[in-house]
C-alpha positions in Angstrom: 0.0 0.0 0.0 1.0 3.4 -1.0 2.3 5.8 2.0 1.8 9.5 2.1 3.6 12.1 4.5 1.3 13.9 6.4 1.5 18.3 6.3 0.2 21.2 7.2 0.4 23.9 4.3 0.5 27.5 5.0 2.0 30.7 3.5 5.1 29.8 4.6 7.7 27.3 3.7 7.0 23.6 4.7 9.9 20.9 4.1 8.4 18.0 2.2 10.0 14.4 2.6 10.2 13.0 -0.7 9.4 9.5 -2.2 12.1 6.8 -2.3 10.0 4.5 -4.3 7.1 4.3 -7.3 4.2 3.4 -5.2 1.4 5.6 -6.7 -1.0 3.7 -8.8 -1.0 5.2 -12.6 -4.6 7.7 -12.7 -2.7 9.0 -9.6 0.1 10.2 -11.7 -1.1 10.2 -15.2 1.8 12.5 -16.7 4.3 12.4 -13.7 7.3 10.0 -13.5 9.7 8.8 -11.0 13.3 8.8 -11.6 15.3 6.8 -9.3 18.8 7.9 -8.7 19.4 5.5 -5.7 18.6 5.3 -2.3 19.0 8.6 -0.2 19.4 10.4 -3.4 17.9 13.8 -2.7 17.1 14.1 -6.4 15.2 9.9 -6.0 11.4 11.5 -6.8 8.3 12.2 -9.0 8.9 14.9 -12.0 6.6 16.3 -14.0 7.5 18.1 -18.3 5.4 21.3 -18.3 5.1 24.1 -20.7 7.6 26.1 -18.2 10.4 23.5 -17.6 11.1 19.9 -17.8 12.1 17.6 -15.1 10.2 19.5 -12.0 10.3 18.0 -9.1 6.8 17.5 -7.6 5.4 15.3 -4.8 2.2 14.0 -4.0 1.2 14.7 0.1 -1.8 15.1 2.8 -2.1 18.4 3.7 -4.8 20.3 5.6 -7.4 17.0 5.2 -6.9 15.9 1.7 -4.2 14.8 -0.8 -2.3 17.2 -3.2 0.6 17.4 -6.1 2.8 19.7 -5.3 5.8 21.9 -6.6 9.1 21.7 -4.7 11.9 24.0 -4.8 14.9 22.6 -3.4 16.7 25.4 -0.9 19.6 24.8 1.8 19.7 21.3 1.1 16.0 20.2 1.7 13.0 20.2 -0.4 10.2 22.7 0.5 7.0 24.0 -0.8 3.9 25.8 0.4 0.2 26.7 0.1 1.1 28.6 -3.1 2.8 25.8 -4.8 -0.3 23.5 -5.0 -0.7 21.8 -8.5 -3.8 21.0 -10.2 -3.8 20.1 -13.7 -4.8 17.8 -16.1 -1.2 15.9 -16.6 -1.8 15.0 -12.9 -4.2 12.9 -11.2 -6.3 12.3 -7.9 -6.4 9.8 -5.8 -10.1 7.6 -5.9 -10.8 6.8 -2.3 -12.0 3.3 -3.9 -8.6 2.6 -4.6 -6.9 -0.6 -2.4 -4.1 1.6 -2.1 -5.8 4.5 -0.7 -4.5 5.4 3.1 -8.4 5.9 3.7 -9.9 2.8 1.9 -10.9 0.5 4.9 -12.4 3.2 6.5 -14.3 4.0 3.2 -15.5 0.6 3.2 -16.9 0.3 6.2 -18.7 3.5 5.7 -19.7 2.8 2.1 -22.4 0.5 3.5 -23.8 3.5 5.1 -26.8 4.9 2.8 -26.5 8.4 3.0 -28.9 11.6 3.5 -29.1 14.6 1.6 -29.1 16.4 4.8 -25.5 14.6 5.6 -23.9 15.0 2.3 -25.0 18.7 2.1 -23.6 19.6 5.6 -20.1 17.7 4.4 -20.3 19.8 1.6 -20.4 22.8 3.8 -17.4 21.9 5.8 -15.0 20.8 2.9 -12.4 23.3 2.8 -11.3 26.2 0.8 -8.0 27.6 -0.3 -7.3 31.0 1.5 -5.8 33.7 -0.6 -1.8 33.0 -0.3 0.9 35.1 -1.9 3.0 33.5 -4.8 5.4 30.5 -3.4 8.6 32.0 -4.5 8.7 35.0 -2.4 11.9 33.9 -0.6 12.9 31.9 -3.1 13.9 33.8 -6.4 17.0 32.6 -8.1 16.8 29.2 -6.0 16.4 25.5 -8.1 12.9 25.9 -9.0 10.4 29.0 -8.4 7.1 27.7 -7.5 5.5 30.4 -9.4 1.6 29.7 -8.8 -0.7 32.6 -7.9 -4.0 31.9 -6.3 -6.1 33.0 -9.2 -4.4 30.8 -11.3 -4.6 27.8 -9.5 -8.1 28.4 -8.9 -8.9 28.7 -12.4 -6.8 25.4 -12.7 -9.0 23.7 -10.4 -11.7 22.9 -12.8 -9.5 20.3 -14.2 -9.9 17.9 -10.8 -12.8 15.3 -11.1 -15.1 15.6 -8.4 -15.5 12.3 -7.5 -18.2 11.1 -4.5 -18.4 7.5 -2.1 -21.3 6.3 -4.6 -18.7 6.8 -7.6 -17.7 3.2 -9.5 -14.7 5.6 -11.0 -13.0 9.0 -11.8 -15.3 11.1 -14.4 -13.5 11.0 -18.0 -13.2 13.7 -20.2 -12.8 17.7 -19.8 -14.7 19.5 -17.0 -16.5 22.8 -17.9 -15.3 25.5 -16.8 -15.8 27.1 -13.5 -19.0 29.4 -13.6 -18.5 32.5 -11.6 -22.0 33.8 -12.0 -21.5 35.6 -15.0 -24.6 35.9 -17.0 -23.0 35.6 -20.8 -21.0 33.0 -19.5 -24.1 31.2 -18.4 -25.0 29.1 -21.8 -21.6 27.8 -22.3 -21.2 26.4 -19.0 -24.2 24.5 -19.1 -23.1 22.9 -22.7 -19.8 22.0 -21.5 -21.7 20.3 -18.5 -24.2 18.5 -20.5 -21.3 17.2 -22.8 -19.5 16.2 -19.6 -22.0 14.6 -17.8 -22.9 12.6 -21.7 -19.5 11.6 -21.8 -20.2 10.1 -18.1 -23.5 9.2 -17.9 -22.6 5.5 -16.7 -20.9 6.7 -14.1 -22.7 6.6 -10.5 -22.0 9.6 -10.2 -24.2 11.2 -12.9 -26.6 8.3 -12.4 -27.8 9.8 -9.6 -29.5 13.1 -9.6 -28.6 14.7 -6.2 -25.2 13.8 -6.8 -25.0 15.2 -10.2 -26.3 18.7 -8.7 -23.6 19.0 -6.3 -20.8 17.9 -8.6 -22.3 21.1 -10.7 -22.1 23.2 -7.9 -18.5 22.2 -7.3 -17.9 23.6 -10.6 -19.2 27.1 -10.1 -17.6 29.6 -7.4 -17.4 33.3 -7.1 -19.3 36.4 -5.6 -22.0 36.2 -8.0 -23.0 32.6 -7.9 -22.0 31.5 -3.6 -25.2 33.0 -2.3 -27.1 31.1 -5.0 -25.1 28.0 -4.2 -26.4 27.9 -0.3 -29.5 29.0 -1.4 -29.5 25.8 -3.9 -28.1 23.7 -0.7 -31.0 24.5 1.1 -33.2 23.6 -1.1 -32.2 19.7 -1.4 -32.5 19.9 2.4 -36.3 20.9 1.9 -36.7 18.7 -1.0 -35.8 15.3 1.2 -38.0 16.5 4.2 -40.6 16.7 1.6 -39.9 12.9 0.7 -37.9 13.4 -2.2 -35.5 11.0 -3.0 -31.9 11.4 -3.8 -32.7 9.1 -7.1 -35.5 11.0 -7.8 -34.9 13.0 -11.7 -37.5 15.9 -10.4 -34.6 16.6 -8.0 -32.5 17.7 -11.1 -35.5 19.3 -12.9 -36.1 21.7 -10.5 -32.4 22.3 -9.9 -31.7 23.5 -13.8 -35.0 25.4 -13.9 -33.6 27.5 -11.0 -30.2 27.8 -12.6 -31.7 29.0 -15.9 -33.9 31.5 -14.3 -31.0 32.7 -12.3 -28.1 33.0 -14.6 -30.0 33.0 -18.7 -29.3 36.3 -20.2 -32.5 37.5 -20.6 -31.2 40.2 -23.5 -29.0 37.3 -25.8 -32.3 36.5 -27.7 -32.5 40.0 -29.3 -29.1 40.9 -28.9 -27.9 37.2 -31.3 -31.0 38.6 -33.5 -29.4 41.9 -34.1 -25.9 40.0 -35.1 -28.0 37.3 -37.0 -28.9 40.7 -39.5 -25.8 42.2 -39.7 -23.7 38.8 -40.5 -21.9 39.3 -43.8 -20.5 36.1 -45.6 -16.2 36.4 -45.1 -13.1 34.0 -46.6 -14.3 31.0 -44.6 -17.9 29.9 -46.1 -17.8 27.3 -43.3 -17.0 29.8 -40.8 -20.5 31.8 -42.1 -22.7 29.2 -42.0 -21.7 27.7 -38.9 -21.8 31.3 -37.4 -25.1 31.6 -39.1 -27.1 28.8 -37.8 -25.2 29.5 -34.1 -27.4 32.5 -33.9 -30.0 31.8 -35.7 -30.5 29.1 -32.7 -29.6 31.7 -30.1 -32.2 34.3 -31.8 -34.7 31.3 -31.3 -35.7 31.7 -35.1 -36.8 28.7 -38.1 -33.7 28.1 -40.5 -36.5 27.4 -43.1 -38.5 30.4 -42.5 -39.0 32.8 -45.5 -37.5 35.4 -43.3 -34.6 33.5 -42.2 -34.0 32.5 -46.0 -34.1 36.4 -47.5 -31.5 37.2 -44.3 -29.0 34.6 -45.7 -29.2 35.8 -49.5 -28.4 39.4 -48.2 -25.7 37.9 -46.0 -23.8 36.1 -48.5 -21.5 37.7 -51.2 -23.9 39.3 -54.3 -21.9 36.8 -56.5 -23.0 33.8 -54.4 -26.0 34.9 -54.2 -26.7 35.6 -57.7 -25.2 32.2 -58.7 -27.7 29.8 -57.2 -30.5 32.0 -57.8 -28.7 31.4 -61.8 -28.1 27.9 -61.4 -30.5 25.0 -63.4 -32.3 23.4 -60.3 -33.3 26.8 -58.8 -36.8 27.6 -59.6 -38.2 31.0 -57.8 -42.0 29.8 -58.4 -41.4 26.4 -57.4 -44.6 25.0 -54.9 -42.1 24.0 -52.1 -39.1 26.9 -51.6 -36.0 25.6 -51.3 -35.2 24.6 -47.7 -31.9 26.1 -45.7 -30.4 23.2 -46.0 -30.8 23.4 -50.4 -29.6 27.0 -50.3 -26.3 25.9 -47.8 -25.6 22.7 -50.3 -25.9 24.7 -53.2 -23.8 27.7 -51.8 -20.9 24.9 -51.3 -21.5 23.6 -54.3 -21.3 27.0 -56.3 -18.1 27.9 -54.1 -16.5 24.9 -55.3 -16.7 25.7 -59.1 -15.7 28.8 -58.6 -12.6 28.2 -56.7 -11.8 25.5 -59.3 -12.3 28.0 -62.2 -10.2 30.2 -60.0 -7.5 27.8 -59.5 -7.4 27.2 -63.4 -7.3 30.6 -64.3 -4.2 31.1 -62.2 -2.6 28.8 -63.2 -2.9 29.6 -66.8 -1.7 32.5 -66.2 1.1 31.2 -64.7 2.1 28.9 -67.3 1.7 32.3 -69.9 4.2 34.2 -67.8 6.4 31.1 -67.2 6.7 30.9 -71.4 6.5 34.6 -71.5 3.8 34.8 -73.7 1.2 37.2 -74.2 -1.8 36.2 -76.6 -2.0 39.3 -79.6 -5.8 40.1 -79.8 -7.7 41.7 -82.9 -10.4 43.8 -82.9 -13.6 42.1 -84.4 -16.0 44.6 -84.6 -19.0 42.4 -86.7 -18.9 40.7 -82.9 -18.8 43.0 -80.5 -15.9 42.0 -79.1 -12.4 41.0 -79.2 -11.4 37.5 -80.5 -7.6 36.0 -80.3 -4.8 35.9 -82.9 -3.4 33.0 -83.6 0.0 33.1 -82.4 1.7 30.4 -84.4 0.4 31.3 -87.3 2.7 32.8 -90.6 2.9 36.5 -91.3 3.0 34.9 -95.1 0.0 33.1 -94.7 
């Protein structure tokens, strides 16, 4: 079984012990590595390649009530780090209290067997704890080893990346988090799609399966001035749903909890406001780009793709030329009994592009192969036809 060195992490510098052996299991570590260098050896420990350096020492401890990766910076001959120096990220993992090798996993198992109460989970929710605001790690440090360089707001921010992961789980949640919500109104839409694709990539798991542990997972993901008054408020609301009878497996549980956090945190104004950029939209380089900006608010101005409306907004959207080349081409018919659909104008428009980048793409090259020989076709006038028609080049002046 896999030991851990016990801390207590403060603003100030704590010396860490480090590892002598590999004895975390793998979605512990994920990215990080041990390198042996013998017994003793004060470089024997876990590393970790980021962005910022490679080889970085970094140790996994119990601090404070729960287990954390840490930075290390290596001063007067002993390995230190503090509150500051705390590393979440995605290269690193967690440690699954279901895990045989977890210090905590006999007593997990003799409490697992324990159903549990909203009421009891919500108050253990209440007394997890939260990261004080600490000053940057390398304060005393500079020009030391390794600068443990983290700020507070950064590491918060990082925090999204750790799986939340409850007693009922049957394994870490795969796939990326959303975001952390702060409250933030225009934020509030793509939170709640990064959820829903988070919690579809994990629906097997227990513990999306269940509904009152899906809503405090979500709540785990959302923290700031704007949005903690909401979260008690959404706290106390299980609390009065159970002493009403509701179960903890019960989907009305969930129902009620996104109809709150829609009412809440929707922008009431993005309707109008994706309307107003729906009519302005003008067709750029990127065709794809357009029409996939198109139909992204067209949904968020709530309006029909197909409706006559929505059609006569895309023709003034795209280029003239585009326009004016499906309304030109043979299966376009302006009287027909059925108009074409979005879908018919979008398919066509692609279509249309695609000769004309081909044509374009000839012409140039043509061109090219004119100024490569350095020849410049002689042209006549030709009155009888309104026009100008080519000399042949080759031919004779005797002819």
């Amino acid at each position: 079984m896999a030991t851990t060195q016990t801390y207590t992490l403060s603003n100030k510098s704590t010396q860490i012990f480090r590892r002598q052996q590999d004895d975390l299991p793998e979605h512990v570590k994920v990215n990080v590595y041990f390198d042996d260098q013998g017994p003793g050896h004060p470089n024997t420990g876990y590393y970790l390649d980021t962005p910022r350096k490679q080889h970085a020492p970094i140790e996994f401890i119990e601090a404070n009530g729960t287990y954390y990766w840490v930075k290390l910076c290596f001063r007067q001959n002993k390995w230190e780090t503090n509150q500051g120096g705390i590393y979440n990220d995605p290269n690193v993992g967690w440690w699954i209290i279901s895990d045989p090798q977890h210090p905590n996993h006999s007593i997990y198992q003799q409490e697992a067997s324990v159903p549990l109460t909203i009421a009891a989970v919500t108050t253990a929710l209440q007394q997890l704890p939260t990261r004080p605001n600490t000053p940057d790690y390398p304060t005393a440090m500079e020009g030391q080893q390794e600068e443990i360089n983290v700020a507070t707001g950064q590491a918060q921010q990082e925090a999204q990346r750790i799986n939340v992961i409850t007693n009922s789980s049957n394994g870490a949640l795969k796939g990326n988090p959303p975001p952390m919500f702060d409250g933030d109104r225009n934020k509030a839409r793509k939170f709640l799609l990064s959820w829903n694709l988070w919690a579809a990539i994990n629906q097997k798991n227990d513990t999306m399966k269940v509904p009152f542990s899906r809503i405090v997972t979500m709540l785990s993901y959302m923290d700031g001035n704007r949005v903690d008054a909401w979260k008690e408020e959404q706290l106390d609301k299980l609390n009065e749903e159970e002493t009403d009878g509701i179960q903890a497996t019960d989907e009305i549980l969930w129902e009620n909890f996104i109809e709150r956090f829609k009412n809440a945190f929707k922008n009431q104004n993005r309707r109008s406001e994706a309307y107003q950029e729906l009519c302005k939209l003008k067709q750029g380089e990127s065709l794809d780009d357009f029409f996939a900006k198109f139909k992204q608010l067209a949904h968020e101005a709530d309006v029909q793709l197909d409706d006559k409306g929505t059609i006569e907004t895309l023709k003034h959207a795209m280029t003239q030329g585009l326009t004016s080349t499906i309304i030109n081409s043979p299966t376009f018919d302006p009287i027909a009994k059925d108009p074409w659909t979005f879908k018919q104008w979008e398919e066509q428009a692609h279509k249309s592009h695609l000769k004309w980048k081909a044509a374009a793409k000839f012409t140039q090259r043509r061109q090219g192969l004119f100024q490569a020989f350095k020849l410049a076709p002689r042209q006549v006038n030709n009155p009888g036809r309104g026009g100008y028609r080519r000399k042949n080049n080759w031919r004779n002046k005797n002819d």
